[in-house]
C-alpha positions in Angstrom: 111.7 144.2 141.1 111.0 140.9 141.2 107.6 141.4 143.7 106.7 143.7 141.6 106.9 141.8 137.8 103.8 139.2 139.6 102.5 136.8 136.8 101.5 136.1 133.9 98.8 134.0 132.7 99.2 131.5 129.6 96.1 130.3 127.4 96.5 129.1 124.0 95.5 125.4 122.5 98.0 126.2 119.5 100.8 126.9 121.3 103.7 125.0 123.6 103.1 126.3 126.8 106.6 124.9 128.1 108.4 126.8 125.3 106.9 130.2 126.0 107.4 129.8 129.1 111.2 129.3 128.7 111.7 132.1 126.6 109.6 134.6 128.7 111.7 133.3 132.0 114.5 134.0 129.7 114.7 137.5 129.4 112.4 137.9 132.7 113.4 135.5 135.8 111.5 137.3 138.4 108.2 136.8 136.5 106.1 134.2 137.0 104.5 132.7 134.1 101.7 129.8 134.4 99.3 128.3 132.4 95.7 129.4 132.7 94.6 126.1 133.8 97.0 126.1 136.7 96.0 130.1 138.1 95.4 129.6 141.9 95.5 133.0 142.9 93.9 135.2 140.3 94.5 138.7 141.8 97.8 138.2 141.7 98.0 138.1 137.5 99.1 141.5 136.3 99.6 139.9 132.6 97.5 137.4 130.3 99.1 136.3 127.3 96.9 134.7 125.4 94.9 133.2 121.8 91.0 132.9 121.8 90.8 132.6 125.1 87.2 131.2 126.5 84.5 134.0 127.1 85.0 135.4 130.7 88.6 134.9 130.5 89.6 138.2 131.7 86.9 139.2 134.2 88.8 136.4 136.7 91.9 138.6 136.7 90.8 142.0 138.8 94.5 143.0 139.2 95.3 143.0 135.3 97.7 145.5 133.6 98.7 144.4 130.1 97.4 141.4 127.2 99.2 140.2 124.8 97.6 139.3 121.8 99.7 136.0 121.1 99.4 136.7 117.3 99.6 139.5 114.9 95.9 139.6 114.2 93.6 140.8 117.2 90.0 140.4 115.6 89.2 137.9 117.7 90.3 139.5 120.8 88.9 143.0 120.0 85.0 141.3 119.6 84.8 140.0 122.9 82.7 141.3 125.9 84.8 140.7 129.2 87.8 142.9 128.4 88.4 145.4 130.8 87.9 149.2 128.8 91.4 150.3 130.5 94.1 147.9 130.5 96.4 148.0 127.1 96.4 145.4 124.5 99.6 144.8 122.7 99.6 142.5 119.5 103.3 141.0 118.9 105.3 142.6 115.8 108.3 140.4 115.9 110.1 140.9 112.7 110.5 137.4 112.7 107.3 136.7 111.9 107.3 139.3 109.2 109.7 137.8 106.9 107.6 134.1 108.0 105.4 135.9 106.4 106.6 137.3 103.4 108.6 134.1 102.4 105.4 132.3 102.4 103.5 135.3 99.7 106.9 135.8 98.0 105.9 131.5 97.4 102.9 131.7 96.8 103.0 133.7 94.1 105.7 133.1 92.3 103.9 129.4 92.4 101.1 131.2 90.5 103.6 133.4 88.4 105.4 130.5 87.0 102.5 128.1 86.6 103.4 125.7 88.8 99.9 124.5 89.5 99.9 123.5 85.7 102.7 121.8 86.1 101.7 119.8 89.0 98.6 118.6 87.4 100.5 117.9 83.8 102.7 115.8 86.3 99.9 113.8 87.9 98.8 113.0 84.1 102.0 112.3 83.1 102.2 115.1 79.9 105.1 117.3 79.1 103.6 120.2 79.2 105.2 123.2 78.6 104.1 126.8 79.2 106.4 129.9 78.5 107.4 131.6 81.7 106.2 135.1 81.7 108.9 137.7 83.1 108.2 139.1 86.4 107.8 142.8 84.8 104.9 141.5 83.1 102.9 140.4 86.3 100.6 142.2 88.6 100.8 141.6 92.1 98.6 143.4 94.1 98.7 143.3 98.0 95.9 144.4 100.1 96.9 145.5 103.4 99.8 147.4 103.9 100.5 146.9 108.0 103.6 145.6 108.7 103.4 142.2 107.4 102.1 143.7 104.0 104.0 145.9 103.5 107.0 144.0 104.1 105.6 141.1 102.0 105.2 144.1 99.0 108.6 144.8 99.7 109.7 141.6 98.8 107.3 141.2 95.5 109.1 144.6 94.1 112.5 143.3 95.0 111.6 139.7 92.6 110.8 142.4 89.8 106.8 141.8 90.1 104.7 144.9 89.4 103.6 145.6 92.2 100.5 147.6 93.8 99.7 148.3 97.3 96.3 149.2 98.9 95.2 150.2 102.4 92.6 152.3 104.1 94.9 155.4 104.6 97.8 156.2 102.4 101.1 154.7 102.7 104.4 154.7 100.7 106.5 151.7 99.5 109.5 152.2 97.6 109.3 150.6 94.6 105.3 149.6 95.1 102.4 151.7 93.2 100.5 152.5 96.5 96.7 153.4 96.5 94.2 153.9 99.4 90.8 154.5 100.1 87.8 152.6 99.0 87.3 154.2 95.6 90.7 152.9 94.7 90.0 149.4 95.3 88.3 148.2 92.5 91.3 149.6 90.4 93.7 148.2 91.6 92.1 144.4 91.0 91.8 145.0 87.7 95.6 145.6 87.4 96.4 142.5 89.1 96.9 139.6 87.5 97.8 138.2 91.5 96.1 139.0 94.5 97.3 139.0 98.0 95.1 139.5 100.9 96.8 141.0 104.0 94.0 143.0 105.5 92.9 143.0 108.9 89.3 141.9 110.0 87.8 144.8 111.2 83.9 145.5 110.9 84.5 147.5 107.9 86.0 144.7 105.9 84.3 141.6 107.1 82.5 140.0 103.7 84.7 143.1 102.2 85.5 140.2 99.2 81.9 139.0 98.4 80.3 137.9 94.9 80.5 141.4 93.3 83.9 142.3 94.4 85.6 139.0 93.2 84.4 139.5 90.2 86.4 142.1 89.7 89.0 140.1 89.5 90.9 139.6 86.2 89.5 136.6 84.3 92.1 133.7 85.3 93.8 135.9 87.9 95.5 134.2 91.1 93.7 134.6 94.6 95.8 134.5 97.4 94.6 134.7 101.5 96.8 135.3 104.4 94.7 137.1 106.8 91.3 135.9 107.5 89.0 133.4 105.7 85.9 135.8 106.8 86.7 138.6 104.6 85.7 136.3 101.9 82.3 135.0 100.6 84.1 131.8 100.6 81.1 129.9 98.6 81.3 133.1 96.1 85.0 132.7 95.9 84.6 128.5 95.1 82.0 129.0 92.9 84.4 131.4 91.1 87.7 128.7 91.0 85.2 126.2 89.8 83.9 128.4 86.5 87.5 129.3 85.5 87.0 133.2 86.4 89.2 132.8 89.5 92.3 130.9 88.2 93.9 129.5 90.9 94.1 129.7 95.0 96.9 129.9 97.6 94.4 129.9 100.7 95.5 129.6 104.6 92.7 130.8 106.6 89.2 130.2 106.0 85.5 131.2 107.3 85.7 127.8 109.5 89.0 126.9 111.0 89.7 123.8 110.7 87.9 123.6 107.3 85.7 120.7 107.2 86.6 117.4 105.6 83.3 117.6 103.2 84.4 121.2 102.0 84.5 121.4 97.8 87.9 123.5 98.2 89.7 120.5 99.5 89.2 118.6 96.2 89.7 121.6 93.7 92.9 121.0 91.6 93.6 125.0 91.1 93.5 125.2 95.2 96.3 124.8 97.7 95.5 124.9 101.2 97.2 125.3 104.2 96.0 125.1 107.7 96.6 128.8 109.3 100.0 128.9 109.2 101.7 131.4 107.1 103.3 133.4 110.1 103.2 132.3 113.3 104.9 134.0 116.6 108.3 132.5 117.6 108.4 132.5 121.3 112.6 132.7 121.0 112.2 136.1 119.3 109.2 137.7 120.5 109.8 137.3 124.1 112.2 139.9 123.9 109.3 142.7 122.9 107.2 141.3 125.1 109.4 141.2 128.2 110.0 144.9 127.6 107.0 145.9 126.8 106.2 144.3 131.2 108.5 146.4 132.2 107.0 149.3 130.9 104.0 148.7 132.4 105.6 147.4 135.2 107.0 151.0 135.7 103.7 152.7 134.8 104.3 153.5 131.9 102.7 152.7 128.1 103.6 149.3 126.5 104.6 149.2 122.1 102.3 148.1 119.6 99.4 149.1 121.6 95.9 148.2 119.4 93.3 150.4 119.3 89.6 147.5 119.7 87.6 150.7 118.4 89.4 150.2 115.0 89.9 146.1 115.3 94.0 146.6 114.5 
């Protein structure tokens, strides 16, 4: 068993490479995990584990059987030229990092559905001012992207007592959540919502899926929340927007440039919070144990979980 596990190559600049390391070793002793900077003998790496990795990464490693995507979000993985057509791709879906997730939408808009933002400002001007809270019942949340961290972020919004609509590509069903599909459905669905969270993938098909026209769809004053990836968004469309009123506020965390300049107009905008890419990130502790199973799989020929499909981009 343990000739047979071989290594597994490391590359991330976001991530600790000492703590994944621990928790791989953890549930897998007899593998050997290394950083990518320290590979001396690249034939013998039968697993890369890795985030935006440089071009060519891959074409190093001719004995490859298995990447992990070290994230829930394989666009930037799926786009590149020197992945081998046969070896599996697995993206982690560590539950974990699904309730990460949903604590930080279940936040972010019930920051918007109270008003917080015009409390924070009041507060910075030193004015009592009071606005009635609305009643959940009353609010439209609508969440765009029903994979596994949407749909349990949708979950969540329906169990706070939100209204709550749910849209994907093909149908799915939430209990509790008013759930639409296909592109003739979209445009509906934004004008219900008085919040809207974006959860989609980036995929061809949705890339600049949220330009001029489509935000305007938007309800006059309505909430604009992004979780998944700033280039689905005309992000100049969508400040220009915030700044004339018709988009009320922003909860943003991923944008068309990562990190977003320092010059950028959305830093200074008083109806926008930002946060730098973090709204679910993998936990090595957890997700280890899915990714140590899915090496033995492969390790034993056969098909790892949570396989992507880099025709479709998810």
């Amino acid at each position: 068993m343990a000739a047979s596990l071989g290594t597994l190559a490391f590359y991330s600049d976001f991530d600790d490479f000492g703590t994944w390391k621990d928790a791989l070793q953890a549930q897998l002793p007899a593998l050997k995990v290394v950083d990518a900077s320290a590979i001396e003998r690249p034939e013998e790496v039968h697993y890369a584990m890795a985030w935006k990795p440089p071009e060519g990464f891959f074409r190093q490693m001719p004995n490859l059987r298995l990447i992990v995507n070290l994230g829930a979000g394989v666009d930037a993985l799926v786009a590149r030229s020197d992945l081998p057509s046969h070896i599996p791709i697995t993206r982690i879906a560590d539950p974990q990092m699904s309730r990460m997730m949903a604590g930080y939408v279940l936040f972010a808009v019930l920051r918007h559905a109270r008003d917080i933002p015009h409390f924070e400002q009041a507060q910075r001007r030193g004015e009592w001012a009071y606005r009635h809270p609305r009643a959940p019942g009353e609010i439209g949340v609508a969440v765009l992207g029903l994979g596994q961290l949407g749909a349990t972020a949708a979950h969540e919004l329906q169990r706070q007592g939100f209204r709550t609509l749910g849209w994907s590509r093909t149908p799915r069903q939430i209990e509790g959540v008013e759930c639409f599909s296909g592109m003739d459905t979209l445009d509906t669905v934004l004008g219900q919502a008085d919040i809207v969270v974006l959860m989609l993938p980036l995929t061809p098909q949705t890339q600049n899926l949220f330009d001029r026209a489509r935000l305007r769809r938007l309800r006059p004053g309505a909430a604009f929340v992004n979780v998944a990836r700033g280039a689905l968004v005309d992000q100049a469309a969508l400040t220009a927007l915030l700044a004339s009123g018709h988009i009320g506020a922003a909860t943003l965390d991923v944008f068309e440039r990562e990190p977003l300049p320092a010059g950028d107009p959305l830093w200074r905008m008083p109806n926008v919070l930002i946060t730098p890419h973090l709204a679910s990130v993998a936990i090595p502790s957890s997700s280890a144990r899915q990714i140590a199973a899915n090496i033995l799989r492969v390790a034993a020929g056969g098909q790892p979980d949570n396989r992507i499909d880099p025709a479709r981009g998810y």
